[in-house]
N, C-alpha and C positions, 0 to 999 in steps of 0.2 A: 593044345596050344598053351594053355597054362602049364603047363610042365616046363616046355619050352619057356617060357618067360620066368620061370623060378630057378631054371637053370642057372638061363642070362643073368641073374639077381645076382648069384652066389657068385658066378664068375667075375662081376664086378666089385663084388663087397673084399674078394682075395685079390682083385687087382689093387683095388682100391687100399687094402691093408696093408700091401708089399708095399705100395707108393710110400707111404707114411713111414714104413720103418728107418728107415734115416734120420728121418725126424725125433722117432721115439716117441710119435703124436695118435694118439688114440684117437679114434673116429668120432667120439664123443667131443673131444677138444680141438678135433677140427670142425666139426660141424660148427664149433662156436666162434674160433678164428676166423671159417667161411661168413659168418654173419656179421660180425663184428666189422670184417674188410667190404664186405657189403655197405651196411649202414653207418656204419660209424659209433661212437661211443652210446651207450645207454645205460638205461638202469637194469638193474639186473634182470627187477620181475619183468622187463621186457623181453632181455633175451632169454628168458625162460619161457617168455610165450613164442616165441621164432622159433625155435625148440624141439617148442609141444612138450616140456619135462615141465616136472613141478619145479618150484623155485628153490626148494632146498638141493634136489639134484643137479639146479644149474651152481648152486652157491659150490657145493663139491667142485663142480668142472672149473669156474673161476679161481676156485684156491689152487687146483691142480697147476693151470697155466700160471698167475700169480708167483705159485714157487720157481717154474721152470724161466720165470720174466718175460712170458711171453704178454702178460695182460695185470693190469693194475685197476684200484679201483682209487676213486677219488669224490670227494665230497660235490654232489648236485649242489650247484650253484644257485639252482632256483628252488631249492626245497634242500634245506640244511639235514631231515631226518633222513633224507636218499643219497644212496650211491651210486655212483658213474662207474661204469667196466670198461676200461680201454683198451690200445693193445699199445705194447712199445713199439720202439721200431724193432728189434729182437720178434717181435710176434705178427708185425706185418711182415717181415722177407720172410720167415717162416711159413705163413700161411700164402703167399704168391707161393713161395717156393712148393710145396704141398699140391696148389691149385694145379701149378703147371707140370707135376709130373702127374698128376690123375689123368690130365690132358693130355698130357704124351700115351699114356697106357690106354685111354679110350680109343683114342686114333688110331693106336697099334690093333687093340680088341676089334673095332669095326672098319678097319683097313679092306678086310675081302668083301664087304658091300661096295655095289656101284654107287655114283654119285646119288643118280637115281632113289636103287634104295635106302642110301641112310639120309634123304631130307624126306621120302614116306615112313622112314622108321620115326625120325625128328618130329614129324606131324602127328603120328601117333599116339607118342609121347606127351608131345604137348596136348592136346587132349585127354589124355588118362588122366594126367597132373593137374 
């Protein structure tokens, strides 16, 4: 069974990586897109705990998008020595755009489960997680 599930892993991490090339969006800077379109603006060291990378790894990923204008950072209003990570509008229809062809390529990937099985596969899931 664990095979099987390591397979499934890899098969989504290559679907996952074609979705993106369009983009030109590393998995890393969309993870961050994905959170940032989640919660909204933070501080950094926050979304480096969303993460789970150290805070110098996320400052990288921020300069990355930063340069490409996908995400800005801006002075915390309530604490002058912090900074806010945002995203432009350039880096929110990127990261929709990004979300919904993952989404398109998941639906494709588990198309041949019945209904059935992928809300036991969905439950599963949600448990493991």
């Amino acid at each position: 069974m664990h095979e099987a599930f390591w397979a499934v892993s890899r098969r989504l991490r290559e679907h996952a990586k074609r979705e993106m090339e369009p983009w030109g969006i590393a998995p890393s800077q969309f993870r961050a897109l994905n959170v940032l379109l989640g919660h909204g603006e933070m501080r950094l060291s926050t979304l480096a705990e969303h993460l789970r990378i150290a805070p110098r790894s996320a400052t990288e990923v921020v300069d990355d998008l930063q340069q490409r204008g996908l995400a800005e950072r801006r002075p915390d209003p309530a604490d002058r020595r912090a900074t806010l990570v945002t995203l432009t509008d350039q880096g929110r229809a990127t990261g929709e755009g990004v979300r919904a062809a993952r989404a398109a390529a998941s639906e494709r990937l588990f198309t041949t489960l019945s209904a059935e099985d992928r809300a036991e596969l969905g439950r599963i899931l949600r448990k493991l997680a």
